[in-house]
N, C-alpha and C positions, 0 to 999 in steps of 0.2 A: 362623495366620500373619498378620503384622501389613501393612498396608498398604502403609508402607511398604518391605518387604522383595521385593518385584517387580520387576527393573529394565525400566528404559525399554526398548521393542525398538530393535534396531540399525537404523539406515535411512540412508538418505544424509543426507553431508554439508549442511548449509543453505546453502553458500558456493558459490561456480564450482567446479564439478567439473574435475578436473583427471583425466588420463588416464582419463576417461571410458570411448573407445569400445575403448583397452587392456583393462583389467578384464572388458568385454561380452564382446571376443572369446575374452579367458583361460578366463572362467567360464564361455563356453557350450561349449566345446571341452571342458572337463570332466565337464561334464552332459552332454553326446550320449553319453560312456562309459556312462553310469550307465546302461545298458539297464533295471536292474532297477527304477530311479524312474521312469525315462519308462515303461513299461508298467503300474506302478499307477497311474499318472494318467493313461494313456491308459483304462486298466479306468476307474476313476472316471468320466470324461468320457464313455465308451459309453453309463452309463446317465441321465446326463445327455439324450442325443443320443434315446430311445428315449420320454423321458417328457415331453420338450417337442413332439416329432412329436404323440405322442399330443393334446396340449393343444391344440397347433395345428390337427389335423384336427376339434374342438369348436366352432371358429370359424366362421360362416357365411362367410363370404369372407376371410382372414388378410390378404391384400395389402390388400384394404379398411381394413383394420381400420390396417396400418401408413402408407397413405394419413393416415388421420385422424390417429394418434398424429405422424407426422410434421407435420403443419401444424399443431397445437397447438403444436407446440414453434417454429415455424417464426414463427406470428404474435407468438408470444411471445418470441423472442431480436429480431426484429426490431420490437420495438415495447419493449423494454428501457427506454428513456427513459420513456415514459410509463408504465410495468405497476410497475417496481423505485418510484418518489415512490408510486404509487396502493397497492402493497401494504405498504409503509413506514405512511402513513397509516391505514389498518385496524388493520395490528397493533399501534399503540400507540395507537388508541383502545380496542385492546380492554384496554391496561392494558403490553404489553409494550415493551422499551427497546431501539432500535436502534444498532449502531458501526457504520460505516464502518469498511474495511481496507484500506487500497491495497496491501499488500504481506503476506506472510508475518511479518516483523518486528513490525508494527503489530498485525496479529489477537494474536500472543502476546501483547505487551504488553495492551494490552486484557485480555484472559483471566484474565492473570496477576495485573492490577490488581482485578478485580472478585472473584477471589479472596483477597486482600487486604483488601477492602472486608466480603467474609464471614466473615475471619476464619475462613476455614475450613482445617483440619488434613487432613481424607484427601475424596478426589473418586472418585466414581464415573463410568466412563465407558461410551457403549454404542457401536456399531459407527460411525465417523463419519470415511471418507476424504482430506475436509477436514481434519481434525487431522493425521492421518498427512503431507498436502502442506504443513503450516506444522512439520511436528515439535512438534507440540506439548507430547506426552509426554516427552520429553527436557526442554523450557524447564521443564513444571511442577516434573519431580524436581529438577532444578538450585537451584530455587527451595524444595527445601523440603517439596514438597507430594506425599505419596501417593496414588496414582492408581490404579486396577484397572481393566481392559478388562471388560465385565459382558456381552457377545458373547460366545458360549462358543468360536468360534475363535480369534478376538482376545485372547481371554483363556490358550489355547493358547499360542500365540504370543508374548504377553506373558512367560510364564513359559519359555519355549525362549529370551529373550533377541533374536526375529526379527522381522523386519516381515512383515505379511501377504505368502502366498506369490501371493494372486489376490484382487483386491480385492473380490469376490463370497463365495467362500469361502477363509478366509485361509488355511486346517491343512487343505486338500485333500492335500497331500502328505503329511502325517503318518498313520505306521498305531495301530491302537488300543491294541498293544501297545507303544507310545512312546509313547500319553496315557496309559495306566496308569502308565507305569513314571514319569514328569511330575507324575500327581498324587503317587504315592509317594513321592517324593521332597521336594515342597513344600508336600502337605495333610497328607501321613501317613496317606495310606488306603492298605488291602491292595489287590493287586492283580484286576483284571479283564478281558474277554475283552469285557463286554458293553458295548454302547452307552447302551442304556436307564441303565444304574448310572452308565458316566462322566456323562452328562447330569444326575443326582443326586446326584454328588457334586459338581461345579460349583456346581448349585443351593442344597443345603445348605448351600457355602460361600458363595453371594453373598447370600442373604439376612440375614446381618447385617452387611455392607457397606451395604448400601443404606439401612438402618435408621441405621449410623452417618456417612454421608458428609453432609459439609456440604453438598456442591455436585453436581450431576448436569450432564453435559454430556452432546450428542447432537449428531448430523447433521441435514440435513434431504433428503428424497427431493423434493417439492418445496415451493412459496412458492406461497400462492393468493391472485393479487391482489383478487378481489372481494370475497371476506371476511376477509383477513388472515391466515387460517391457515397455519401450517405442517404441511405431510402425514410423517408418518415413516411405512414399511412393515419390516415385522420379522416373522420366525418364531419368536422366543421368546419375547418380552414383557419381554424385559429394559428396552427402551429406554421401555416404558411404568413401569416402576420406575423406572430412572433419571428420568424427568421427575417423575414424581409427588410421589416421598419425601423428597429433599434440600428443603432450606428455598431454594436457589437455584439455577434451569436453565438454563443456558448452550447456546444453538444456534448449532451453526457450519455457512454453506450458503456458497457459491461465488453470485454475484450473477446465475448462468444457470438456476438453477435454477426462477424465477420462471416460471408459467402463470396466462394470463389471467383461468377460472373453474373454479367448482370442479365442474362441467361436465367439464371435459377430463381429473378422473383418474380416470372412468367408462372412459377407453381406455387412458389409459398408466399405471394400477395394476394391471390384466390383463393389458397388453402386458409390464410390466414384469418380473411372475409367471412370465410361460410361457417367454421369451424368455432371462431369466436364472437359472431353477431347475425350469422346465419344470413348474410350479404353474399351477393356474386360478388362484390370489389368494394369495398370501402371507397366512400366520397375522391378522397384526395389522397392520392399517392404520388410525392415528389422528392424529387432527387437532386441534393446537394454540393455543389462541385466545389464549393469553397466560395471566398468573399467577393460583391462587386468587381468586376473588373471598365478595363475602361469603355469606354461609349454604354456600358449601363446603364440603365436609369434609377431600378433599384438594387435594393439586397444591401448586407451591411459591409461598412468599411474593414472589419474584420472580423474573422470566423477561428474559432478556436474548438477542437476536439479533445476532451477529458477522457481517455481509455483507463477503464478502471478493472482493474483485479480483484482484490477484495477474497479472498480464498478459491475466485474460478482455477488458478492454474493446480489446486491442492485436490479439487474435484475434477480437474484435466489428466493430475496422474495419478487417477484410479480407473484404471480400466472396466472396472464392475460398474460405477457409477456416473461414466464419463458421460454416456449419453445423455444426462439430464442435465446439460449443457446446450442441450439441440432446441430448448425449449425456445417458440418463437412467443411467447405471454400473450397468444389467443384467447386463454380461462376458459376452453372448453373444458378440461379436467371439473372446475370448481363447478359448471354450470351439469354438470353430473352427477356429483357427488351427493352421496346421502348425508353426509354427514356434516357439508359447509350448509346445507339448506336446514339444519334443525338447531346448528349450534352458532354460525352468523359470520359475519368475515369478521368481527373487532374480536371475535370471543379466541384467536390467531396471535394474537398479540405481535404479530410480525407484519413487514411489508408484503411478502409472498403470502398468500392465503391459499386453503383448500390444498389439493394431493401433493403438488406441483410443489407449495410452496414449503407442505411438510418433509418434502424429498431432502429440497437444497438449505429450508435455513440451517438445521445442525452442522451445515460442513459452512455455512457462513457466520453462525454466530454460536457454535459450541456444544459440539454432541451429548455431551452432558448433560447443561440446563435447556436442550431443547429437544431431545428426543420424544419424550411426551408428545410431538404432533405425530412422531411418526407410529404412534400407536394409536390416534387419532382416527382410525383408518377401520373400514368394515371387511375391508382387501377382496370387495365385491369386482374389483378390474374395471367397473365401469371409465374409468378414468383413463386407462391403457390401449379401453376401447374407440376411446372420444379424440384421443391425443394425434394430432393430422401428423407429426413426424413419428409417428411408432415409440414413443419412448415407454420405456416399462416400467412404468410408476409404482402399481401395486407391490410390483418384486422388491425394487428400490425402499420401497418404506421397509419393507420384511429385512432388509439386507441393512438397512439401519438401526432399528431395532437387534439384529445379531451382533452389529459393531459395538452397540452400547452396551449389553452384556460383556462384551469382551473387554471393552478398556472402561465403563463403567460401570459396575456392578451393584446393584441394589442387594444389600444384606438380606431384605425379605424375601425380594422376588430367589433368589436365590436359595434359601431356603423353604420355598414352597416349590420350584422345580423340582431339589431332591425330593422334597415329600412326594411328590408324585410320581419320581420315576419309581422309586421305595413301591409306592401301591401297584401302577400300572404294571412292574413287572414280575408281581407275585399275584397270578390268576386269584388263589383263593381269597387274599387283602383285599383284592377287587373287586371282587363280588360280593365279600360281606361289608365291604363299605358300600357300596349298596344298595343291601338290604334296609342297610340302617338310614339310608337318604332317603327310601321310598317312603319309611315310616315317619320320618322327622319331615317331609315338604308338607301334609296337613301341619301339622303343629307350626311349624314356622309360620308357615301364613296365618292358623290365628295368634298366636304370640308377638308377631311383627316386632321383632329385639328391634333395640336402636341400630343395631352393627346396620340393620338389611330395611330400616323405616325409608330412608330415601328412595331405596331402590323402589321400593317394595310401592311404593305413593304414586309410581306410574305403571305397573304390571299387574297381572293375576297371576301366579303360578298353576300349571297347571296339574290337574289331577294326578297322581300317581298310578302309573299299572300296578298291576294286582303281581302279576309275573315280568322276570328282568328279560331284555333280548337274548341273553344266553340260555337260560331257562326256556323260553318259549322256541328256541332255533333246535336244541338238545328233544323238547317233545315233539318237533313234528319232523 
């Protein structure tokens, strides 16, 4: 199969979303049917939940431990000005080339221009989020250029036509007998049961990719300003092919991703480990000093870094919200949440899925048409509890939700806040409405109006008391 025969996966639109938090509500009303998807990824996420316990009870103290990892990142987003020029300077003394991107638009162009400059015909790519948030798989095949995910779930996914379903593990939702029947269809291999074989046939087939691609791209886990390197961590080693073997590397990191020394991923490459795959260390943790130099024998002839903004410095100068910046995209929050496990990561319609992603996409793609994730939210904390740099997620969504009140105001919700204050702060309104609910929840439930038939098609209401709490706290 040729390179370019892959198509781009489907992911949102790059423009203002339009009927947005429509779509959310359509799609996840759909998915709460699916009992049978939501219990394989509930399975899944069980043994998730059993082997990070484990990791974490290995720890001499764990809260310690997120103590330090969180003020790493803490010294580090707030010392950005000085850390993003210092680590800039290292990496291209050590020989590599940095871009500036203020926006999504700019990174591709960039990208797409330095592939241009290589003359390069097919691109290898390895697991890299940032691409996903500028689309950039989409811009290269538009242009021309064949691309392969070399992630073996991304590369799933690639070939399903979908965007990652959890940005940790993208084909968590897929069962093995749908990568079977996947590779059948687009490698031409018999069918299988086992894992060990799909992981071999994958393999098989991207090692003469990687021998043929001009150009290798990659993410970055983080940016180490004292020595200029860039950290990638990975379980397959793909993303150490992808740098090595192309004649050209292209890294794309978010400008947060920066930590002061290389000191501090003594915490947060273990934190990162247990917290989002329930690993003491992820397989392969390597560190990038920029391109071949001489008596090398490998690595590429040039190495280029994409630092992209993208609305992080608009989320830098908010003090309230700064910290969800610190995020190192673990996806313990999502592997928590009640609410990613019944409604799905596509039913997100964004890159960032689950708590995390309903924090940051409105301050990346528009408070407005995106607030709806951040009511998405059961604001049970479990996610604030799970997050190894302390970041306050739950508050964070509630604090987005008050911003979009304030600069975007829904005429209904607004007027049913005043109805309520109206009731709640006249005692006796409140009590006789009620009276009047206690009598009307029989009736509704057999009447089931259209207004409350959905609702109503997954619940029981239940009985009404005879007496209200005020009423029975007044008798005794």
């Amino acid at each position: 199969m040729s390179t370019q025969s892959i198509p781009a996966a489907t992911t949102e639109p790059a423009g203002p979303a339009r009927g947005a938090k429509k779509r959310f509500l359509h799609d996840a009303a759909e998915h709460v049917r699916d009992t049978g998807h939501r219990a394989f990824v509930r399975k899944a996420l069980g043994g998730y939940y059993t082997s990070r316990d484990t990791q974490k009870s290995r720890y001499r103290d764990w809260e310690q431990a997120r103590d330090a990892a969180s003020l790493a990142k803490w010294s580090a987003v707030n010392r950005l000005d000085e850390l993003l020029p210092r680590f800039v300077a290292a990496f291209e003394a050590n020989g590599g080339i940095v871009h500036w991107a203020r926006d999504a638009d700019e990174a591709r162009t960039i990208v797409l221009a330095l592939l241009r400059e290589a003359k390069a015909r097919a691109v290898i790519k390895s697991k890299c989020m940032t691409s996903e948030e500028i689309h950039l798989n989409a811009a290269m095949e538009h242009d021309g250029y064949g691309v392969v995910e070399s992630d073996l779930g991304e590369f799933i996914q690639q070939l399903r036509g979908e965007p990652p379903y959890h940005f940790v593990f993208p084909c968590m939702h897929v069962r093995r007998d749908e990568i079977s029947d996947l590779f059948g269809k687009h490698l031409g291999t018999p069918p299988t049961d086992s894992p060990e074989e799909l992981t071999m046939i994958a393999r098989r087939h991207m090692r003469r990719l990687y021998v043929d691609a001009d150009v290798g791209i990659t993410g970055a886990n983080f940016l180490v300003a004292e020595t200029g390197q860039i950290s990638i961590t990975e379980n397959e080693g793909n993303a150490r092919l992808t740098a090595a073997l192309p004649r050209m590397h292209i890294a794309i990191s978010g400008i947060e991703k920066v930590v002061e020394r290389l000191d501090d991923l003594s915490v947060l490459l273990p934190m990162l480990a247990t917290a989002g795959a329930g690993q003491p260390m992820t397989c392969y943790n390597t560190l990038y000093a920029g391109p071949r130099r001489d008596g090398e024998t490998d690595g590429p002839e040039a190495m280029h870094l994409v630092l992209l903004d993208n609305q992080r410095s608009a989320i830098l100068a908010d003090p309230e919200q700064r910290d969800s910046l610190h995020c190192i995209r673990c996806g313990a929050c999502l592997n928590v949440c009640p609410i990613f496990k019944n409604v799905g990561g596509f039913t997100y319609g964004t890159t960032y899925q689950g708590p995390i992603g309903s924090v940051i996409t409105p301050h990346l793609r528009g408070l407005a048409d995106w607030n709806h994730l951040s009511g998405a939210s059961s604001l049970c904390g479990a996610c604030t509890d799970a997050c190894p740099v302390r970041i306050d997620i739950h508050h964070h969504l509630l604090q987005n939700r008050r911003n979009a009140a304030r600069t975007a105001p829904n005429r209904w919700e607004r007027l049913g806040h005043r109805a309520f204050v109206a009731v709640a702060s006249r005692p006796w309104v409140f009590a006789a409405g009620g009276a009047i609910a206690r009598r009307m929840l029989g009736l509704l439930t057999w009447l089931r109006p259209p207004v409350l038939r959905d609702w109503l098609a997954t619940r029981d209401l239940p009985r009404a008391p005879a007496r209200s709490f005020r009423d029975q706290w007044s008798r005794r």
